[in-house]
C-alpha positions in Angstrom: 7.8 -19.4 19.3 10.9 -16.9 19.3 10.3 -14.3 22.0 9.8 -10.5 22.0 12.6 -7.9 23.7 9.6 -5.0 24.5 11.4 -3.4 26.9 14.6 -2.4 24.8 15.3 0.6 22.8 14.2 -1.5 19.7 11.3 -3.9 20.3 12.5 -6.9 18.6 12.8 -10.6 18.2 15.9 -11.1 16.5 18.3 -11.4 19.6 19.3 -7.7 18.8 21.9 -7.2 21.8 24.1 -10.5 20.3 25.1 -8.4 17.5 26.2 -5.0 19.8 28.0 -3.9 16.5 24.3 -4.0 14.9 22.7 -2.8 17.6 24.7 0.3 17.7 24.3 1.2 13.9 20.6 0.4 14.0 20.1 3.1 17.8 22.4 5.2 16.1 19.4 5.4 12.9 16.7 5.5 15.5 16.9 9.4 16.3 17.5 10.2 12.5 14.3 8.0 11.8 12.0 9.9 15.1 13.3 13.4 13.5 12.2 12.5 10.3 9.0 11.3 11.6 8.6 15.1 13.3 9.2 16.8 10.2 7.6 14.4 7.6 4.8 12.6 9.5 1.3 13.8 10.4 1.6 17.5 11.0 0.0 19.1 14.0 -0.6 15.9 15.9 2.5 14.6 17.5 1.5 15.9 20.9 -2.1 14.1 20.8 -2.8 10.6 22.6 -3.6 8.3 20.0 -5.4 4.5 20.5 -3.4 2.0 18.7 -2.4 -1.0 18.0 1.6 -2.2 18.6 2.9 -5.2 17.4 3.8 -7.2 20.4 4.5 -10.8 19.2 4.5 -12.3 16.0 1.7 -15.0 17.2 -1.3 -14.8 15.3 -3.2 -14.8 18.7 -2.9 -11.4 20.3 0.0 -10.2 18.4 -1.0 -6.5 19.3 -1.5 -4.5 22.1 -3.9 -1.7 22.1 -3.6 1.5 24.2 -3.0 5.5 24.0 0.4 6.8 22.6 1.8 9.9 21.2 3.5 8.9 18.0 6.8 10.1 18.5 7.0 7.7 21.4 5.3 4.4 19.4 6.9 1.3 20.4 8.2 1.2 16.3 10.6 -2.5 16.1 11.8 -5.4 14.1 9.9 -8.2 14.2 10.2 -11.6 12.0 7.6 -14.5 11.8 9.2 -17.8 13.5 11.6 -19.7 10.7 10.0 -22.7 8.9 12.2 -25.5 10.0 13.7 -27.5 6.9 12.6 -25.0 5.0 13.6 -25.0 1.0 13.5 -22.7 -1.9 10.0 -23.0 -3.4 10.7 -21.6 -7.2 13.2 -20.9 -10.0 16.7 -22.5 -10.6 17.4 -23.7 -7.0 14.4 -25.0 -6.2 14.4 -27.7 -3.7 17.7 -26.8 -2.1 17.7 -25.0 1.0 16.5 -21.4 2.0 19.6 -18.9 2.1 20.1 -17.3 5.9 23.0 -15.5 3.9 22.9 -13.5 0.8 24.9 -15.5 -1.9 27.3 -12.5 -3.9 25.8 -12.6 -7.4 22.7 -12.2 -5.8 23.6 -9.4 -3.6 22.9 -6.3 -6.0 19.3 -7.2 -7.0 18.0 -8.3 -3.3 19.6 -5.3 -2.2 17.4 -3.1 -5.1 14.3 -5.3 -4.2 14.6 -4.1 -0.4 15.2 -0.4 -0.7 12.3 0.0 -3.3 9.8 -2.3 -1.0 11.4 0.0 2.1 10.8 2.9 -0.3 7.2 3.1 -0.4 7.1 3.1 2.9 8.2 6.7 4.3 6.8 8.0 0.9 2.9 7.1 1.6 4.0 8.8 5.6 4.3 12.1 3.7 2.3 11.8 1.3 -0.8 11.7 3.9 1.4 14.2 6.4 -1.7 16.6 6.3 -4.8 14.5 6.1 -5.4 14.6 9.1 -5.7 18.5 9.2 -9.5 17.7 7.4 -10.0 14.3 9.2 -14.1 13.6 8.9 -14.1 12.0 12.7 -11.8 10.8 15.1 -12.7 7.0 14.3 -11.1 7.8 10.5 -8.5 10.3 12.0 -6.8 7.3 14.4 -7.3 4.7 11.9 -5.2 6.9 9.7 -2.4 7.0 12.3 -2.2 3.6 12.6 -1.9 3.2 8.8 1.2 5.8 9.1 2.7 4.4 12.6 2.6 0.5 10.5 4.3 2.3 7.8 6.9 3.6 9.8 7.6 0.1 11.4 7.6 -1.5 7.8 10.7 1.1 7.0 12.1 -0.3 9.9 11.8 -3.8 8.7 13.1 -3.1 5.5 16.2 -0.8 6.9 17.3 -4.0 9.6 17.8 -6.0 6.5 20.1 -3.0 4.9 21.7 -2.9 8.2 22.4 -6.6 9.1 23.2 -8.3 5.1 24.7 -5.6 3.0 27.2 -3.6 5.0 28.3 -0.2 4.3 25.9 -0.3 1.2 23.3 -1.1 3.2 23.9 2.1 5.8 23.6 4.2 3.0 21.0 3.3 1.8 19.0 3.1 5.2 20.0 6.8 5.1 18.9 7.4 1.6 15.3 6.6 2.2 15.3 9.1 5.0 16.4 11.7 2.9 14.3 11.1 -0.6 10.8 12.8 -0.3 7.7 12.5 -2.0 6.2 14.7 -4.6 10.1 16.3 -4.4 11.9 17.9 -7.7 15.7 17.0 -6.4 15.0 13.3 -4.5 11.3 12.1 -5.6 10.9 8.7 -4.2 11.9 5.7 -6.4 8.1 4.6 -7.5 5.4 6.8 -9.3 2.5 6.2 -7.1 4.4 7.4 -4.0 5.2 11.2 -5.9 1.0 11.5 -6.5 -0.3 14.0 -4.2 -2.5 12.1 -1.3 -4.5 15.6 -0.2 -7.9 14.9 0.3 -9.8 11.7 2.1 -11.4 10.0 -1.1 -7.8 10.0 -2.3 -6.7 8.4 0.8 -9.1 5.5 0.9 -8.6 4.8 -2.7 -4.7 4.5 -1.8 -5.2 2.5 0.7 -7.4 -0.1 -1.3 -5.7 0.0 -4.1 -2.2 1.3 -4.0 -1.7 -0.8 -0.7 -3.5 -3.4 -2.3 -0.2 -3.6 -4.6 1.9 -3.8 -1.7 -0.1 -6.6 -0.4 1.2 -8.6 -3.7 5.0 -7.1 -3.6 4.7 -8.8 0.0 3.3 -11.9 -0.5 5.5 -12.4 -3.4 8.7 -11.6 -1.7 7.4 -13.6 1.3 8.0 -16.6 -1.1 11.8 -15.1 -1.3 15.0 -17.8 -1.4 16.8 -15.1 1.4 14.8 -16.3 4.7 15.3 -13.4 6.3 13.2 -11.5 3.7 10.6 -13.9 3.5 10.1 -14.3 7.1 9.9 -10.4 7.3 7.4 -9.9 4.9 5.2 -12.6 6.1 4.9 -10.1 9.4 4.6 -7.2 7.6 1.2 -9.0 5.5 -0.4 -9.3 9.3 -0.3 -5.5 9.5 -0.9 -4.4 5.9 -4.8 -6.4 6.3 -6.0 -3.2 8.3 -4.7 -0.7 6.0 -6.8 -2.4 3.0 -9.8 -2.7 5.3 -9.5 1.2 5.8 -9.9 1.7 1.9 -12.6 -0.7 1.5 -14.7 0.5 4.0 -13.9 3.9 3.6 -15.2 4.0 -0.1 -17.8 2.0 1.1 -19.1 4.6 3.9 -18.5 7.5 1.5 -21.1 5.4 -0.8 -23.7 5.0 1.7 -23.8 8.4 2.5 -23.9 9.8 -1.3 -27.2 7.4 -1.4 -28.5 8.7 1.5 -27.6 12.2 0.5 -29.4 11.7 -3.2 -33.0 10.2 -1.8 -32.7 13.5 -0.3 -32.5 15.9 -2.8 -35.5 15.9 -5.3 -33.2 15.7 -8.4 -30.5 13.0 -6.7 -28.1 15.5 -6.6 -25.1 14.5 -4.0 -23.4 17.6 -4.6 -26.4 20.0 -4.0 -26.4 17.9 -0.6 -22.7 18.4 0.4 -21.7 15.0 -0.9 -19.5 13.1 -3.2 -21.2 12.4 -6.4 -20.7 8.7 -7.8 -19.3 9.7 -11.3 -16.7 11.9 -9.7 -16.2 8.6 -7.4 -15.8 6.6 -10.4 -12.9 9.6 -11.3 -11.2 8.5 -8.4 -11.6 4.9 -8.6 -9.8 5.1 -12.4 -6.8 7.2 -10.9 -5.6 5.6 -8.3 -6.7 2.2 -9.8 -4.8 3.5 -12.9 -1.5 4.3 -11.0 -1.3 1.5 -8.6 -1.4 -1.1 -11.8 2.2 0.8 -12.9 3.7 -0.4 -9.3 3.8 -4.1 -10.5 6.0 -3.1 -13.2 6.8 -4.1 -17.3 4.4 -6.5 -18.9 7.4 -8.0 -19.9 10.3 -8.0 -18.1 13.8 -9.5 -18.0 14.0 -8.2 -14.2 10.8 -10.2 -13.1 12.7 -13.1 -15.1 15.9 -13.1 -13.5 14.3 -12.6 -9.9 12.3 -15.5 -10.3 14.9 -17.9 -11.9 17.6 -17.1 -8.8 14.6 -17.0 -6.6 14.4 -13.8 -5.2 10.6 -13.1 -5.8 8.5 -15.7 -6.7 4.6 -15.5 -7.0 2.0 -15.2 -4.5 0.8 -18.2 -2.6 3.7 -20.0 -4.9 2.6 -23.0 -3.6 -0.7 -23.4 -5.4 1.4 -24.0 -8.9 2.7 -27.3 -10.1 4.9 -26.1 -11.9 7.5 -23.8 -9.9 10.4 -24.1 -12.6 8.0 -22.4 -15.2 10.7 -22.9 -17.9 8.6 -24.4 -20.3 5.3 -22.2 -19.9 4.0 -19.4 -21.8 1.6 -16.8 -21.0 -0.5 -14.2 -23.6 -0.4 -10.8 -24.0 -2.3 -8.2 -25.6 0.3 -6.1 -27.2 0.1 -3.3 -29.7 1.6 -3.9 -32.8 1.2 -1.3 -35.7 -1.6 0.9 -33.5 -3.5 -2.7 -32.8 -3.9 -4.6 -30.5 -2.6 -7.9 -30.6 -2.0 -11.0 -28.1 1.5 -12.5 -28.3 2.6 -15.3 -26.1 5.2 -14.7 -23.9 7.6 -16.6 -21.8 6.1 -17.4 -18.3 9.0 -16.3 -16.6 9.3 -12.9 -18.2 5.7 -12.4 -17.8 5.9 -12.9 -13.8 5.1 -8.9 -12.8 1.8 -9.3 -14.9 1.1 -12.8 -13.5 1.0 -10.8 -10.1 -0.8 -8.2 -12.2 -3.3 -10.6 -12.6 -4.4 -11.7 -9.2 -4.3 -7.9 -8.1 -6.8 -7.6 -10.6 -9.2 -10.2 -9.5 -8.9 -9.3 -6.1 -9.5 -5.8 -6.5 -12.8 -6.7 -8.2 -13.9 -8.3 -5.2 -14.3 -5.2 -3.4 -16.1 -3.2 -6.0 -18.3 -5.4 -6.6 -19.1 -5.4 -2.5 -19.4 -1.4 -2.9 -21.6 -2.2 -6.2 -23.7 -4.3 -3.8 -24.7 -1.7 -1.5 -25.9 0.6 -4.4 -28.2 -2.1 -5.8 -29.5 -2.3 -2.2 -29.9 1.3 -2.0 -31.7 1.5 -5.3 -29.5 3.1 -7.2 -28.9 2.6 -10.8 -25.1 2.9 -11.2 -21.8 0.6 -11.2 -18.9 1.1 -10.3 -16.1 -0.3 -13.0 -12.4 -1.1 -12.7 -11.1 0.6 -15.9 -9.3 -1.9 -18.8 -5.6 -2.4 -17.4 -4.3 -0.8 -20.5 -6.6 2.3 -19.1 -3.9 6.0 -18.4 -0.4 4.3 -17.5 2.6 5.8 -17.4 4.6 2.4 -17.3 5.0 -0.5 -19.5 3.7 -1.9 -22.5 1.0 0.5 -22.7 2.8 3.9 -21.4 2.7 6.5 -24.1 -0.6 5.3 -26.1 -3.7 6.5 -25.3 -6.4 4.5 -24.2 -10.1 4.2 -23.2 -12.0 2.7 -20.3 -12.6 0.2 -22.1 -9.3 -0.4 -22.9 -9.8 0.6 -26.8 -7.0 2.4 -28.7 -7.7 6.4 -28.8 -6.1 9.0 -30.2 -4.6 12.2 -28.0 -7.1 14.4 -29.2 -10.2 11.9 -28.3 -8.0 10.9 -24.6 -7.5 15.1 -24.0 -11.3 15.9 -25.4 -12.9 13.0 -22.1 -9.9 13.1 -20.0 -12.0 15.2 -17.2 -15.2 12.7 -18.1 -12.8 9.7 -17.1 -10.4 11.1 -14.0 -10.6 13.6 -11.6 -10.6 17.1 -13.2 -9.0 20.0 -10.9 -12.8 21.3 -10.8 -13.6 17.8 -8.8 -10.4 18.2 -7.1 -11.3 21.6 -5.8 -15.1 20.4 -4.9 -14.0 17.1 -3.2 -11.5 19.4 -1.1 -13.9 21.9 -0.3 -16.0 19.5 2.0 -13.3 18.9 4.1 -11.7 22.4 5.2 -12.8 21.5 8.5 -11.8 18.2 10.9 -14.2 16.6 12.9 -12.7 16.0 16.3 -16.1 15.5 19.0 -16.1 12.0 19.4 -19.1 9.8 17.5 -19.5 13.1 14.9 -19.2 12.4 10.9 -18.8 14.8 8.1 -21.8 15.2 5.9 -20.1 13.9 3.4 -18.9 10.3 4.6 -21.6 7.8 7.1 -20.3 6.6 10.4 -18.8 2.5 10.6 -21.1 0.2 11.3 -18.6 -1.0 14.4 -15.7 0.7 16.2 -12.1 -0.2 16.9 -11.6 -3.6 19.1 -14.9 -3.2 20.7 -14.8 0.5 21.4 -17.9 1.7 20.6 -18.0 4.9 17.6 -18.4 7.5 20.0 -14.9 6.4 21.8 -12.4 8.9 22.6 -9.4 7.6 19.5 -7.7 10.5 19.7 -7.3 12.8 22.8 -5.9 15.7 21.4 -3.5 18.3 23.6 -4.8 21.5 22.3 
């Protein structure tokens, strides 16, 4: 078990002070990376004492410590699972042959683009949620938030030790580029869609986190498979912080349900809204947008990229070792495609169909949670579902980008998509509504918003009405 340096400026268990050149370039980043954090990261909270969690160890027995912290000071570090001895390359072209600890040259251009876009998303979801916590609905949801941004923040710094230590010059500029991109911005947008969406309201926020870090959850797992070690053993660390964040969303959604059921046997006509709540069909808005955009993160349909990466082993797919076959030379998989304004299915080489292979399981394992948030409105009595939308369903990349769809995944015209688009997402009239129950935060401790009902447990056996945040104002 390699051990952890806690006490230096950089947390980290990679022998940091044997590479002093390193060390230097990476302390030298450090300020850039706390101003950034200052100007970018939750606004109005930096002074407030915060209960978290910091990654300590890379055990999966008390790999975190939990105690108060103002976020500029959080112990953010670098932090790699143990190395898999004998380990060999699991997929593609080389497989069999040893893992790389070095980053063969023709190879050196596409890892490098696989690590700054993973590193990408990870500042850009920081700003995106900057003011959330401005209209928190308790302090249970307003430090679980936190720690969602503070894990962010230390996945950047995964990503920008890689840049540091394997690509050189390159790799200090680009570690400086993802400082300087911002979400949402006209001159530097950040590289991926889903991280330019505006994140400004608390439904939004746990549908990111279920869904859009859902995504990231299968971008890990699949470059945790990686040929390049040192990529694979950092992602499998990053996976052990990235569970919380998806447990945030699914509960979240799930709290916001229970209390629209409570809030409907209350009003003689089941009206939510009349209650101050969150009616399901503008739920089911919200569900279909950010279900929508997260599905373009995983990329083409069909893809010479996802081909190449998996062929020279870069990314291979998740849990790669449930396959038998890892060469996938030979294999085809079926699309629906649309050829002449139908839709057809086509078979496609396996290896070019990799992002939608990954697609796939996102899919499945998105389900699961609806159907747990479907389960509590049976129980409550309530006669709705909620439905994941046809993956063909309002995206802006791939196969389907530029036709017009229906829930259901059926062709549409423009005029048909424009004449339901408010029935099917989030109109600004929802936008404004959903907004307007949360102008004000809920800081006493144990107190929830009308409009969301408490957790049914607290954080590591702190009771709800626990003290998360202790703020300095």
């Amino acid at each position: 078990m390699s051990s952890i340096a806690t006490n230096e400026k950089i947390p980290n268990n990679v022998d940091l002070t044997s590479d002093k050149r390193l060390q230097r370039a990476l302390e030298e980043w450090q300020p850039r990376f706390v101003d950034w954090w200052k100007e970018m990261g939750p606004e109005g909270f930096q002074e407030d004492q915060i209960y978290l969690r910091t990654a300590v160890s890379v055990s999966p027995d008390g790999w975190a410590h939990f105690d108060y912290v103002k976020m500029p000071d959080y112990r953010w570090g670098i932090f790699l699972t143990d190395p898999i001895k004998d380990r060999t390359i699991g997929f593609g072209d080389h497989y069999g042959k040893p893992v790389w600890q070095q980053i063969p040259g023709e190879h050196r251009n596409a890892l490098r683009r696989l690590i700054v876009t993973q590193g990408d998303t990870e500042p850009a979801s920081v700003e995106q949620q900057r003011l959330l916590g401005l209209t928190c609905p308790s302090l249970y949801d307003l430090r679980n938030l936190f720690q969602v941004n503070v894990e962010e923040g230390r996945h950047l710094w995964a990503m920008v030790y890689l840049l540091h230590t394997y690509f050189g010059r390159d790799g200090r500029e680009e570690a400086d580029g993802l400082l300087d991109r911002r979400s949402g911005a006209d001159d530097k947008p950040r590289i991926l869609g889903a991280f330019n969406e505006p994140c400004q309201d608390w439904l939004s926020f746990f549908m990111f986190t279920y869904f859009t870090d859902r995504d990231g959850k299968y971008q890990l797992l699949a470059l945790s498979e990686s040929s390049f070690d040192p990529l694979a053993r950092t992602t499998r660390f990053m996976l052990t912080e990235e569970a919380h964040h998806m447990f945030v969303g699914e509960t979240g959604v799930l709290r916001v349900l229970d209390r629209t059921c409570e809030l409907m046997a209350q009003d003689p006509n089941q009206d939510a809204r009349a209650q101050g709540g969150i009616d399901l069909p503008t739920i089911q808005r919200y569900l279909n947008r950010w279900y929508s955009v997260s599905l373009d993160l995983f990329g083409g349909e069909v893809s010479s990229n996802a081909a190449n990466f998996f062929a020279g082993g870069l990314k291979g797919r998740a849990k790669e070792d449930r396959y038998e076959d890892h060469i996938a030379l030979d294999q085809t998989m079926t699309l629906t495609m649309v050829k002449d304004g139908r839709l057809v299915d086509e078979a496609v080489p396996m290896r070019n169909a990799m992002n939608e292979v990954l697609r796939g399981e996102y899919i499945e394992d998105s389900q699961r949670g609806v159907d747990k948030w479907n389960r509590l409105l049976a129980e409550r009595g309530v006669n709705f579902a909620l439905t994941l939308p046809s993956s063909r369903f309002h995206r802006q990349s791939g196969i389907y980008a530029g036709i017009h769809f229906d829930p259901a995944g059926k062709i549409i015209t423009e005029a048909e998509f424009n004449a339901h688009k408010n029935e099917w997402l989030p109109s600004p009239e929802d936008e404004a509504y959903v907004k307007s129950l949360m102008t004000k935060p809920v800081f006493e401790p144990g107190k929830m918003a009308n409009w969301i009902a408490p957790p049914k447990h607290g954080i590591k056996g702190r009771p709800i009405e626990f003290e998360y945040v202790k703020r300095s104002e």
